[in-house]
PyMOL Python script that loads the backbone (N, CA, C, O; Angstrom):
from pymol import cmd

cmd.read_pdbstr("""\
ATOM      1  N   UNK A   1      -1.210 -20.982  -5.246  1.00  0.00           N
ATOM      2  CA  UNK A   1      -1.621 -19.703  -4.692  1.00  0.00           C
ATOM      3  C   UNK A   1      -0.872 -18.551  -5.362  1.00  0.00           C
ATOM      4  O   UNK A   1      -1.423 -17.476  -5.598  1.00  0.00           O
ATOM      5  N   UNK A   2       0.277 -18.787  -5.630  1.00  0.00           N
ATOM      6  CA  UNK A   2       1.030 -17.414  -6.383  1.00  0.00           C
ATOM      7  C   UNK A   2       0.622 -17.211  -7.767  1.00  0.00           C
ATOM      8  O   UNK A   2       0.534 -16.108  -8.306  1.00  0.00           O
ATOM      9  N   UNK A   3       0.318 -18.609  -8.444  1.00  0.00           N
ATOM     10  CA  UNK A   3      -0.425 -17.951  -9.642  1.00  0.00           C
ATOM     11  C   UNK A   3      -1.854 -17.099  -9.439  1.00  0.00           C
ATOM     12  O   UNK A   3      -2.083 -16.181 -10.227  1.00  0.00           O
ATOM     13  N   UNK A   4      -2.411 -17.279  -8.821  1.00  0.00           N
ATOM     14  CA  UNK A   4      -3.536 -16.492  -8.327  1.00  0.00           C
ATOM     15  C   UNK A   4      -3.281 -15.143  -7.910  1.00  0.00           C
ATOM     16  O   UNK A   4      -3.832 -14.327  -8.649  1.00  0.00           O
ATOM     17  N   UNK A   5      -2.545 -14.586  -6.854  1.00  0.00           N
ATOM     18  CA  UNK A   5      -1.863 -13.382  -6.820  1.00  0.00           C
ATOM     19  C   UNK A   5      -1.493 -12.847  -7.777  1.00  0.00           C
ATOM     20  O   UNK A   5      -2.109 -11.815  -8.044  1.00  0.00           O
ATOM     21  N   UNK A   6      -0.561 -13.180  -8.564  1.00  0.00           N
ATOM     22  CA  UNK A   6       0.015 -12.442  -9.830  1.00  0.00           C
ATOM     23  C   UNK A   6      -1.215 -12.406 -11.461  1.00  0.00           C
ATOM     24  O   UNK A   6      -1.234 -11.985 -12.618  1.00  0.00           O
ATOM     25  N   UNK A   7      -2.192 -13.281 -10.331  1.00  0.00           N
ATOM     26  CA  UNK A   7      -3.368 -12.919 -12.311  1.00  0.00           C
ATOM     27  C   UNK A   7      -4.374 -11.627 -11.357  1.00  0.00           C
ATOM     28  O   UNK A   7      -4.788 -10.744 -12.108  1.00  0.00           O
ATOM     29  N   UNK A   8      -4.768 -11.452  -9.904  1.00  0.00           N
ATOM     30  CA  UNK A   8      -5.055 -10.495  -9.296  1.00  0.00           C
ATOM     31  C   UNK A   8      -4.351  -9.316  -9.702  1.00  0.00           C
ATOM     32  O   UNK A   8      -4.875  -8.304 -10.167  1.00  0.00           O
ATOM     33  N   UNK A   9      -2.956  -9.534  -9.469  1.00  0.00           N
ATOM     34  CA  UNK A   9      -2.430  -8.357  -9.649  1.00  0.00           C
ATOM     35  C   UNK A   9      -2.309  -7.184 -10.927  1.00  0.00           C
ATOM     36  O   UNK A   9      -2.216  -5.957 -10.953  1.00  0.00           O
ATOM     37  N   UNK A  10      -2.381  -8.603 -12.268  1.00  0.00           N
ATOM     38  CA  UNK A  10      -2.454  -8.241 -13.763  1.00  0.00           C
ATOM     39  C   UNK A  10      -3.847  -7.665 -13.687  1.00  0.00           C
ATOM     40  O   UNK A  10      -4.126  -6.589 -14.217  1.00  0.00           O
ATOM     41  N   UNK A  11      -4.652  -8.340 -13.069  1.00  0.00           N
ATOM     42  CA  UNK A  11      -6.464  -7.652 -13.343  1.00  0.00           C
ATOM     43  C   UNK A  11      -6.597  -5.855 -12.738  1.00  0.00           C
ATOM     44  O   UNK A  11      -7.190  -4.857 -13.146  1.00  0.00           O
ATOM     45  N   UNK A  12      -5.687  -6.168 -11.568  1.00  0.00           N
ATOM     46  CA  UNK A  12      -6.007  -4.824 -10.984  1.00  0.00           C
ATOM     47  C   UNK A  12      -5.269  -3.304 -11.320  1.00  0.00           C
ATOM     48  O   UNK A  12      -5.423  -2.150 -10.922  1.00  0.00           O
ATOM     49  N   UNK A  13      -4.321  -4.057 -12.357  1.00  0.00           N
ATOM     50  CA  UNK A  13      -2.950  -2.920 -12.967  1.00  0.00           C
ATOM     51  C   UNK A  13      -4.102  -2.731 -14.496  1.00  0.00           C
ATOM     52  O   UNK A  13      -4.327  -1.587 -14.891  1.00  0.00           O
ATOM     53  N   UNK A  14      -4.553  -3.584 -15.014  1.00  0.00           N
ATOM     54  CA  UNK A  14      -5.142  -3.337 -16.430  1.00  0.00           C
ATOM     55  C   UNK A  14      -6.325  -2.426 -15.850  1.00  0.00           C
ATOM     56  O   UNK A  14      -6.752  -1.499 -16.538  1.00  0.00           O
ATOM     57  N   UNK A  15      -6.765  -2.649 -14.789  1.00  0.00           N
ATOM     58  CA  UNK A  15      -7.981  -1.920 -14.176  1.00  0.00           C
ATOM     59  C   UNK A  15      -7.562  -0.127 -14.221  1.00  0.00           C
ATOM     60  O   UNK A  15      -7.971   0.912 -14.738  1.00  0.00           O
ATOM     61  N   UNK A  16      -6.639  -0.540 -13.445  1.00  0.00           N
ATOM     62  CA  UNK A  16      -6.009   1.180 -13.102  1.00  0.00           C
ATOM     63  C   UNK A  16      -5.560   1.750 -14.769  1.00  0.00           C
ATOM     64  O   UNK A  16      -5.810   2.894 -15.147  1.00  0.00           O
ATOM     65  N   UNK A  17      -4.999   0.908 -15.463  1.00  0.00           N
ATOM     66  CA  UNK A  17      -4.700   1.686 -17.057  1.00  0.00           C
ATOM     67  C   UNK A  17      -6.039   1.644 -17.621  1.00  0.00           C
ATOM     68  O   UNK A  17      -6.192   2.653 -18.309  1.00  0.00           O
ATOM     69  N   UNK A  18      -6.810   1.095 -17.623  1.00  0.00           N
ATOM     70  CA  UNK A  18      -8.015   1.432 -18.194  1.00  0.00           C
ATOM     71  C   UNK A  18      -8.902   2.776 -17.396  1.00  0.00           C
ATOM     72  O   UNK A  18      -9.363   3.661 -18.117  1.00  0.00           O
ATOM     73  N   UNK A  19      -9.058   2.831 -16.148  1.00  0.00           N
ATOM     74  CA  UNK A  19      -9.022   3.959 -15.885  1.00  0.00           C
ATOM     75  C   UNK A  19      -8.433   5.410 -15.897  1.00  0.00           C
ATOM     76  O   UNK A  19      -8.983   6.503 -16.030  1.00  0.00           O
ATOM     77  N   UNK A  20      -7.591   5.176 -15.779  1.00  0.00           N
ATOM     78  CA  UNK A  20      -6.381   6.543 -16.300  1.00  0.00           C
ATOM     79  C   UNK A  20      -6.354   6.655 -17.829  1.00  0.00           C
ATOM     80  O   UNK A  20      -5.969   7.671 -18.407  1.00  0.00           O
ATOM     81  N   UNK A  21      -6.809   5.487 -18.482  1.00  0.00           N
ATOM     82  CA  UNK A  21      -6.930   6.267 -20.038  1.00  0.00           C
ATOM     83  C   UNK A  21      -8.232   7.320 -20.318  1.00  0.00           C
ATOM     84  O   UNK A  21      -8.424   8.444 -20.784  1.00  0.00           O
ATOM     85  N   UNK A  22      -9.062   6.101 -19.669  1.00  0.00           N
ATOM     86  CA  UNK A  22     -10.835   6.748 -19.556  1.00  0.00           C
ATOM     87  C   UNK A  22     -10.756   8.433 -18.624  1.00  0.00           C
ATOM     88  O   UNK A  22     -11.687   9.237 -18.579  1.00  0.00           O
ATOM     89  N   UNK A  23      -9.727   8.563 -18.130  1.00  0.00           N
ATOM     90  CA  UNK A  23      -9.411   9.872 -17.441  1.00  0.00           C
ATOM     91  C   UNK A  23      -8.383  10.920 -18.680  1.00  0.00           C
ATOM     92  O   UNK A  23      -8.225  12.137 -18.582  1.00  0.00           O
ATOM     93  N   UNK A  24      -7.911  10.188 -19.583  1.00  0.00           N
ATOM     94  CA  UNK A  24      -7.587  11.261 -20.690  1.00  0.00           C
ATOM     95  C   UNK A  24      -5.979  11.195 -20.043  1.00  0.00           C
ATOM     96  O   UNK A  24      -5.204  11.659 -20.879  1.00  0.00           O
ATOM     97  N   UNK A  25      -5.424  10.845 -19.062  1.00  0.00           N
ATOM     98  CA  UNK A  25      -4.075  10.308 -18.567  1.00  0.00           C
ATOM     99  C   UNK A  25      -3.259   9.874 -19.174  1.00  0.00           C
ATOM    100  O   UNK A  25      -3.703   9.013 -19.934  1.00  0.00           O
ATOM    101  N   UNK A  26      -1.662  10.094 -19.298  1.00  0.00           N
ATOM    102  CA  UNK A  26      -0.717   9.000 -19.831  1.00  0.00           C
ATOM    103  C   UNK A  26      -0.508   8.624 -18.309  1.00  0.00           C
ATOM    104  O   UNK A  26      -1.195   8.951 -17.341  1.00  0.00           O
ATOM    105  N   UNK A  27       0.795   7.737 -18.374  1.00  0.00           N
ATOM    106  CA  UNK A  27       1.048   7.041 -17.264  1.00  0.00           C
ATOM    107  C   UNK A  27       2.855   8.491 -16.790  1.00  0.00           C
ATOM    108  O   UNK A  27       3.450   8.450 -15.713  1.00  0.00           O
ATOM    109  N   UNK A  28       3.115   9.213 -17.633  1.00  0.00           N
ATOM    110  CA  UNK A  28       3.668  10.316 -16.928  1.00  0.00           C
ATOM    111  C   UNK A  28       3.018  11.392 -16.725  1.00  0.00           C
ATOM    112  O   UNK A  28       3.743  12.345 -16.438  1.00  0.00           O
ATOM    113  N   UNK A  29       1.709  11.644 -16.774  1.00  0.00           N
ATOM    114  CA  UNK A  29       0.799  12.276 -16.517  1.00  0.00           C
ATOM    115  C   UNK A  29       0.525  11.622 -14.582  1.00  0.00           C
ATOM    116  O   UNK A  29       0.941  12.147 -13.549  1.00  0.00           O
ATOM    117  N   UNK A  30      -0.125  10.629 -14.716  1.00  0.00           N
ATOM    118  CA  UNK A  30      -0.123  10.134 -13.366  1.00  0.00           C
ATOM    119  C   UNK A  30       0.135  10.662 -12.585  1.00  0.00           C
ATOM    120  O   UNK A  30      -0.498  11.437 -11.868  1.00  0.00           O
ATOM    121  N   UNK A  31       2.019  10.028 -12.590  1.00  0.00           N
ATOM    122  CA  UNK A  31       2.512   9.854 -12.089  1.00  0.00           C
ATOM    123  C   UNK A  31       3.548  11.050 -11.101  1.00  0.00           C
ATOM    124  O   UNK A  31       4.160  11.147 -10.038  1.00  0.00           O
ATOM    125  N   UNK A  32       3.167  11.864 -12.448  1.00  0.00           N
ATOM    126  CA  UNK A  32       3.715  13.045 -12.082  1.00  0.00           C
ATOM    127  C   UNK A  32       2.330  13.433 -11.008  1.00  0.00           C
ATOM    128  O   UNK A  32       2.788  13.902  -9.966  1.00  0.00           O
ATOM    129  N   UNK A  33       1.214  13.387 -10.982  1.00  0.00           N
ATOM    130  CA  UNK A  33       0.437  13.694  -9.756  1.00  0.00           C
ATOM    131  C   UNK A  33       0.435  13.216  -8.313  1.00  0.00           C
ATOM    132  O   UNK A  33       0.222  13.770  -7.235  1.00  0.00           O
ATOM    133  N   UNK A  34       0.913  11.359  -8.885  1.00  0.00           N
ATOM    134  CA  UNK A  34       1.178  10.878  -7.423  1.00  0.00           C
ATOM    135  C   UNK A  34       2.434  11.764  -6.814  1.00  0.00           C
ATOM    136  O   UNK A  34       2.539  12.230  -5.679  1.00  0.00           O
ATOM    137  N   UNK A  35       3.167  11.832  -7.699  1.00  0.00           N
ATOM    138  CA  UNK A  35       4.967  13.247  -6.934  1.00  0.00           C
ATOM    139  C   UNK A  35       4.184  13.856  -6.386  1.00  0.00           C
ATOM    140  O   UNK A  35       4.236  13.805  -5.157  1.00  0.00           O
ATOM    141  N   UNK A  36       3.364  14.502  -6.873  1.00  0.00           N
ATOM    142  CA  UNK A  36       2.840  15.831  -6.089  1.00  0.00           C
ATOM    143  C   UNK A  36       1.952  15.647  -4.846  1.00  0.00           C
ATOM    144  O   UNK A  36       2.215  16.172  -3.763  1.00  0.00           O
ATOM    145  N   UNK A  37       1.357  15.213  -4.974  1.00  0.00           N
ATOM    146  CA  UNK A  37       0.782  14.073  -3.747  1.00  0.00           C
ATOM    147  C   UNK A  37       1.906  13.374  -2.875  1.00  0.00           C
ATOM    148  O   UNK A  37       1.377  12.394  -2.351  1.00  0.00           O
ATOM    149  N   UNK A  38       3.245  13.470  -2.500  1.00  0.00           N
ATOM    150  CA  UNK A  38       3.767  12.919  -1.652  1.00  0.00           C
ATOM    151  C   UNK A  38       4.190  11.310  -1.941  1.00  0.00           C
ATOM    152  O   UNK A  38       4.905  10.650  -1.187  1.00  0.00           O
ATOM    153  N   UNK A  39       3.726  10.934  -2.917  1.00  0.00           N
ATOM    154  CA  UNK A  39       3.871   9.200  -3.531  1.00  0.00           C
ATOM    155  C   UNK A  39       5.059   9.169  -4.498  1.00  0.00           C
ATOM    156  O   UNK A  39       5.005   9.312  -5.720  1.00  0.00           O
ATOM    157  N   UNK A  40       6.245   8.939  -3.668  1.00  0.00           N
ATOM    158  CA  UNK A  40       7.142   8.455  -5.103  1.00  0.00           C
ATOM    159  C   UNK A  40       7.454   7.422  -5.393  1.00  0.00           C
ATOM    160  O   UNK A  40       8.150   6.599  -4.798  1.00  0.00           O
ATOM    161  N   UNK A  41       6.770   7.379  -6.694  1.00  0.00           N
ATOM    162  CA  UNK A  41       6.600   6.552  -8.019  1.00  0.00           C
ATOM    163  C   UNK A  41       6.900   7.492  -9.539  1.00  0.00           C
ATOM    164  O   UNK A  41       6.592   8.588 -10.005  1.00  0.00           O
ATOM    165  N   UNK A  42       7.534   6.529  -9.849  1.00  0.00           N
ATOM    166  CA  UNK A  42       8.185   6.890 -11.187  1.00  0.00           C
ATOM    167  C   UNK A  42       7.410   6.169 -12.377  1.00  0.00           C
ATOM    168  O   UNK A  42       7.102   4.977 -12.341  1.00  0.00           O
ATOM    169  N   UNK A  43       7.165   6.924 -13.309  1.00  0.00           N
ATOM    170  CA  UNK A  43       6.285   6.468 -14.807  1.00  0.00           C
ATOM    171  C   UNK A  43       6.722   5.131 -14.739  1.00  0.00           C
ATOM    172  O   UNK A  43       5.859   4.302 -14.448  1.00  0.00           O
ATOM    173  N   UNK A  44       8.022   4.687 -14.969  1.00  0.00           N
ATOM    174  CA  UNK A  44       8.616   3.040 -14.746  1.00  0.00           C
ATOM    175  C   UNK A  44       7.471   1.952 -13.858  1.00  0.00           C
ATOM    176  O   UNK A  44       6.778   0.954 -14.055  1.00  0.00           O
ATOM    177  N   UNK A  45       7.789   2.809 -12.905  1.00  0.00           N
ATOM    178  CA  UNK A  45       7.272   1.771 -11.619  1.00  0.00           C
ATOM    179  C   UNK A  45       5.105   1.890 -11.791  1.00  0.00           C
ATOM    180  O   UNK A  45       4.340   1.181 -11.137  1.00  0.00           O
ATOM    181  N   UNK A  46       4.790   2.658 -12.530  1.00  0.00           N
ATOM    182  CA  UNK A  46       3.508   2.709 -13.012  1.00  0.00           C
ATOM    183  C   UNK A  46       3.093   2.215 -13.744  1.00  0.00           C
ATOM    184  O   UNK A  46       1.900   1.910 -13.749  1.00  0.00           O
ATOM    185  N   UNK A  47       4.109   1.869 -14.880  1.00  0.00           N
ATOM    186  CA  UNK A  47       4.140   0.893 -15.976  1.00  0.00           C
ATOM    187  C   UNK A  47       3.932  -0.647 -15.234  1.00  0.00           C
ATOM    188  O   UNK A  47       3.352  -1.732 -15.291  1.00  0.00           O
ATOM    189  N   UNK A  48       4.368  -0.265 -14.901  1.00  0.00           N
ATOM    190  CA  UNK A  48       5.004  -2.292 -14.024  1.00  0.00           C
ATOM    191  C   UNK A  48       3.758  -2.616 -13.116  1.00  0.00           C
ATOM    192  O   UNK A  48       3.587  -3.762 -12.700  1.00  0.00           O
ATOM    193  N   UNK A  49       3.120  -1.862 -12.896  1.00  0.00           N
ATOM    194  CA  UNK A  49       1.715  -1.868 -11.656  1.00  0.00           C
ATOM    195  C   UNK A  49       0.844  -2.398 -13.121  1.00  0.00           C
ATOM    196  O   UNK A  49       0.532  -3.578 -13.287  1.00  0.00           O
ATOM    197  N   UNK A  50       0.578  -1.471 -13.962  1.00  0.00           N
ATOM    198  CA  UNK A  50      -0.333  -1.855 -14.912  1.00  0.00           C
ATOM    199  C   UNK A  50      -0.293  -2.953 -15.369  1.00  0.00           C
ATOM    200  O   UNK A  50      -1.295  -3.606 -15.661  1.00  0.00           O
ATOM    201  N   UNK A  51       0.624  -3.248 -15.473  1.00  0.00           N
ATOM    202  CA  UNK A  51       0.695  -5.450 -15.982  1.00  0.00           C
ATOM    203  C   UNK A  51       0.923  -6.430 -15.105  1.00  0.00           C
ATOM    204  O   UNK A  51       0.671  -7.600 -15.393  1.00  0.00           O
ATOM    205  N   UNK A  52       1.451  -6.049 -13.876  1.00  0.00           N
ATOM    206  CA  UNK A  52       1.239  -6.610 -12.829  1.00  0.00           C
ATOM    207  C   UNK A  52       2.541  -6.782 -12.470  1.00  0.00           C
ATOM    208  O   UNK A  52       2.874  -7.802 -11.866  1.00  0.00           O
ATOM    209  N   UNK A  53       3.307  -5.951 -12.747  1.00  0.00           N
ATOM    210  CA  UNK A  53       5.065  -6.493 -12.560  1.00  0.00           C
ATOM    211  C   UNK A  53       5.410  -5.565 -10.861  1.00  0.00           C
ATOM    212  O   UNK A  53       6.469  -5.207 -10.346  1.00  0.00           O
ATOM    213  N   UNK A  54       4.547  -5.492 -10.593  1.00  0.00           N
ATOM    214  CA  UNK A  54       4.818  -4.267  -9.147  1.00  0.00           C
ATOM    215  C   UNK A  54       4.504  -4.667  -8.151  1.00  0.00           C
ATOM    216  O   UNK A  54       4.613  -5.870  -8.386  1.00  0.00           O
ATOM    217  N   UNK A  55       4.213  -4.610  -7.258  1.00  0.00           N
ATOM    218  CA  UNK A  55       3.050  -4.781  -6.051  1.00  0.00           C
ATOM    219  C   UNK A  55       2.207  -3.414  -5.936  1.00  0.00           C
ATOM    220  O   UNK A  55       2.530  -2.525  -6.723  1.00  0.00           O
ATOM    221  N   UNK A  56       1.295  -3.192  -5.148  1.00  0.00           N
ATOM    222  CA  UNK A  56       0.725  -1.822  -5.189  1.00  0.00           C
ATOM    223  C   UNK A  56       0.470  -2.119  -3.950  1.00  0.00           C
ATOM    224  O   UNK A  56      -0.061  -3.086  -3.404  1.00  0.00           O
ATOM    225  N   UNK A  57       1.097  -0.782  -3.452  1.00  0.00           N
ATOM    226  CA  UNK A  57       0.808  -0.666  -1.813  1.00  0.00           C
ATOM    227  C   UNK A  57       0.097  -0.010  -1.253  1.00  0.00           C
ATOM    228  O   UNK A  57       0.236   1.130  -1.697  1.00  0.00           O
ATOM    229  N   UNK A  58      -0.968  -0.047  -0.145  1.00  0.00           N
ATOM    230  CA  UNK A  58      -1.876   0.676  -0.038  1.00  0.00           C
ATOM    231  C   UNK A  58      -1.908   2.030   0.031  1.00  0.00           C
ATOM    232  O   UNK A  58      -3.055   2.476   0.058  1.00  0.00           O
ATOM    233  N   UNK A  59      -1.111   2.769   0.065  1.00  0.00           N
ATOM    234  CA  UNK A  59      -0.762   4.399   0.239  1.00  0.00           C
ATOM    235  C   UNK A  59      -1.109   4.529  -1.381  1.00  0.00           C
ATOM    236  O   UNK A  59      -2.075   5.184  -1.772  1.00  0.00           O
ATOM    237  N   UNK A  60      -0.509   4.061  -1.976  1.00  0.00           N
ATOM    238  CA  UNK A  60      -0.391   4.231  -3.274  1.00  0.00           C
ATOM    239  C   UNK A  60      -2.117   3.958  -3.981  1.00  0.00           C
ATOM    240  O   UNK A  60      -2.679   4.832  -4.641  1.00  0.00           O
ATOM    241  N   UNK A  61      -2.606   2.904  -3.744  1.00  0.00           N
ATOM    242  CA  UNK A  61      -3.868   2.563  -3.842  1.00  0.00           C
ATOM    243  C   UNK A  61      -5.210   3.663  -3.846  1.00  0.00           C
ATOM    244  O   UNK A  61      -6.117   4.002  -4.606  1.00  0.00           O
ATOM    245  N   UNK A  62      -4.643   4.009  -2.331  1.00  0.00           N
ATOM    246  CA  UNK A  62      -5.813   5.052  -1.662  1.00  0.00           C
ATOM    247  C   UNK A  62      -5.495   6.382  -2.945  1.00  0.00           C
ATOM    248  O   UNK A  62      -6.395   6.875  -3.625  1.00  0.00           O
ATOM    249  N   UNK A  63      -4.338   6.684  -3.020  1.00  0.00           N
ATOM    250  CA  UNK A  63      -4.070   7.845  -3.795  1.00  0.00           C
ATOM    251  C   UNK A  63      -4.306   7.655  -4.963  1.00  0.00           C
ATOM    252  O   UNK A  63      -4.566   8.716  -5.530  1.00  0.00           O
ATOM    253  N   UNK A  64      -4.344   6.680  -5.690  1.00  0.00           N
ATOM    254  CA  UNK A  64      -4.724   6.351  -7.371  1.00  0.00           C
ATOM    255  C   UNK A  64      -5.986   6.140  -7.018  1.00  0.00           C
ATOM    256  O   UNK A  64      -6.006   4.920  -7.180  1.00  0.00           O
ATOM    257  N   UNK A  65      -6.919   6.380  -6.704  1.00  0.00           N
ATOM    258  CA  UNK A  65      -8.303   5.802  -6.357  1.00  0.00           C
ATOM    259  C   UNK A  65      -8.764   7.433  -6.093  1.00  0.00           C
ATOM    260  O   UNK A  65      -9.752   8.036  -6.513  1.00  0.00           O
ATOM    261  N   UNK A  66      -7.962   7.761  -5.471  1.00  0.00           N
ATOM    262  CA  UNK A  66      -8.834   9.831  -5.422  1.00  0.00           C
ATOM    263  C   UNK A  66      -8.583  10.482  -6.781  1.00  0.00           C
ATOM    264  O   UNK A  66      -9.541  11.055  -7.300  1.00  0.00           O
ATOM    265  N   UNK A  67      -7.060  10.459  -7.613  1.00  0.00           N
ATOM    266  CA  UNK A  67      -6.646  11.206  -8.348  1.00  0.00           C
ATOM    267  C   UNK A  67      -7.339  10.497  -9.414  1.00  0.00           C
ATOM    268  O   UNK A  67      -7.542  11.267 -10.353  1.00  0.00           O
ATOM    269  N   UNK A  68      -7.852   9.123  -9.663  1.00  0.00           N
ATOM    270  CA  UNK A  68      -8.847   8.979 -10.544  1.00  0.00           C
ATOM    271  C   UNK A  68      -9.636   9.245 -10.517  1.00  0.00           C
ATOM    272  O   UNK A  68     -10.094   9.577 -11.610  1.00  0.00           O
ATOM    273  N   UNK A  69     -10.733   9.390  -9.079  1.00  0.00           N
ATOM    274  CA  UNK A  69     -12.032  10.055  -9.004  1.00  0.00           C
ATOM    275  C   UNK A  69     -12.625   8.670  -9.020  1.00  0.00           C
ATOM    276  O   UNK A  69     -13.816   8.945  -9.170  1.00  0.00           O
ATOM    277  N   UNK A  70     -12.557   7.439  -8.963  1.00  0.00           N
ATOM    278  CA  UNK A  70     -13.437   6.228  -8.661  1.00  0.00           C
ATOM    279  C   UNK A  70     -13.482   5.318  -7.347  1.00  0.00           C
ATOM    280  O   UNK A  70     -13.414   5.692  -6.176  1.00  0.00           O
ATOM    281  N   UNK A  71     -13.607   4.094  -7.828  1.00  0.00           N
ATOM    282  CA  UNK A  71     -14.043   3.493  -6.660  1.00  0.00           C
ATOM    283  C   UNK A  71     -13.082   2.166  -6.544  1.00  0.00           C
ATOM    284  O   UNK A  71     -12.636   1.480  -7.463  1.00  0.00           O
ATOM    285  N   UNK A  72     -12.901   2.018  -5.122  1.00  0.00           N
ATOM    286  CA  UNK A  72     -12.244   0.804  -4.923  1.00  0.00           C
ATOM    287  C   UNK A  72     -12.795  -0.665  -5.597  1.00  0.00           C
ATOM    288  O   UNK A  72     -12.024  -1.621  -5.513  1.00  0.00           O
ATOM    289  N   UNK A  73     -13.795  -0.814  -6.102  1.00  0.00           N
ATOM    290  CA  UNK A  73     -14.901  -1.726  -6.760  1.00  0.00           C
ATOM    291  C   UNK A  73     -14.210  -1.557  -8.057  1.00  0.00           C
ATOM    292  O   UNK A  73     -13.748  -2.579  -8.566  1.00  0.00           O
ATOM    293  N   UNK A  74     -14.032  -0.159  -8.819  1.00  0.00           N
ATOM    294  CA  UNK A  74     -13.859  -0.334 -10.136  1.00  0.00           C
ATOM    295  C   UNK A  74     -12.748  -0.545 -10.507  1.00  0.00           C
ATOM    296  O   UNK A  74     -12.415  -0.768 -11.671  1.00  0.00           O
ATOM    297  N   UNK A  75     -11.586  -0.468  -8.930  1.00  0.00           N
ATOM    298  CA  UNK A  75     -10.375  -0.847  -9.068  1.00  0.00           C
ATOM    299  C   UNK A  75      -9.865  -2.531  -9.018  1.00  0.00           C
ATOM    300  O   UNK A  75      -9.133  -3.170  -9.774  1.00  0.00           O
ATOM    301  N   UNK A  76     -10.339  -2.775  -8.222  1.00  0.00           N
ATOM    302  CA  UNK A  76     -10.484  -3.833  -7.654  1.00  0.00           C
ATOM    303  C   UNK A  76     -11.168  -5.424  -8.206  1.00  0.00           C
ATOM    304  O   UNK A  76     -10.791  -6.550  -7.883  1.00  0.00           O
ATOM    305  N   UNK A  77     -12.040  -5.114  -8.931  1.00  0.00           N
ATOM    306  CA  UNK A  77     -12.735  -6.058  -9.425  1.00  0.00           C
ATOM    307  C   UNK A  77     -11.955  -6.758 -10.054  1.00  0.00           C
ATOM    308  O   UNK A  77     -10.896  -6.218 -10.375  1.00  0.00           O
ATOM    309  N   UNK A  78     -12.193  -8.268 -10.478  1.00  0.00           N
ATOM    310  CA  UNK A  78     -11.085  -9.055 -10.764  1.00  0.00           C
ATOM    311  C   UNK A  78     -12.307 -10.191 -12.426  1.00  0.00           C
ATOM    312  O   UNK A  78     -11.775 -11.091 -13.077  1.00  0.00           O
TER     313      UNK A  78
END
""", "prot")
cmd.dss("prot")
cmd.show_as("cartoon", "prot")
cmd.util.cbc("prot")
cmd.orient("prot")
C-alpha cells in the first residue's frame, strides 16, 4: 500500500508542475502567491510536492487549484 501512495503522490506533484509551467510559473513564482494567500510554503517545500517528496494538504490543494485556475480532475488524475 505505501508504494501506491508515494507513486499517487509523484503523479499528482508532476501534475501540479506541469500545470504551473503551462501557467508561465516558476515554482518561486507560486509560491510566493500561496504567501500571499495565507499558505506558508516555501519554493523548497514546492519543489518536494512536485516529485512527491511532501505530502499536500488540503488547504494547500484547494489553494493551488484556484491560483492555477483548474480543476481538481486535472490535478488529481493519476
Amino acid at each position: 500500500m505505501e508504494m501506491m501512495n508515494k507513486k499517487i503522490e509523484r503523479m499528482v506533484g508532476r501534475n501540479i508542475c506541469r500545470i504551473r509551467e503551462e501557467c508561465g510559473l516558476t515554482q518561486e513564482q507560486l509560491a510566493a502567491r500561496l504567501q500571499t494567500n495565507d499558505c506558508e510554503i516555501t519554493r523548497s517545500a514546492l519543489a518536494k510536492m512536485e516529485v512527491g517528496l511532501r505530502h499536500i494538504y488540503p488547504d494547500e490543494l484547494i489553494l493551488i487549484k484556484k491560483l492555477l485556475n483548474t480543476s481538481y480532475d486535472e490535478i488529481l488524475t493519476v
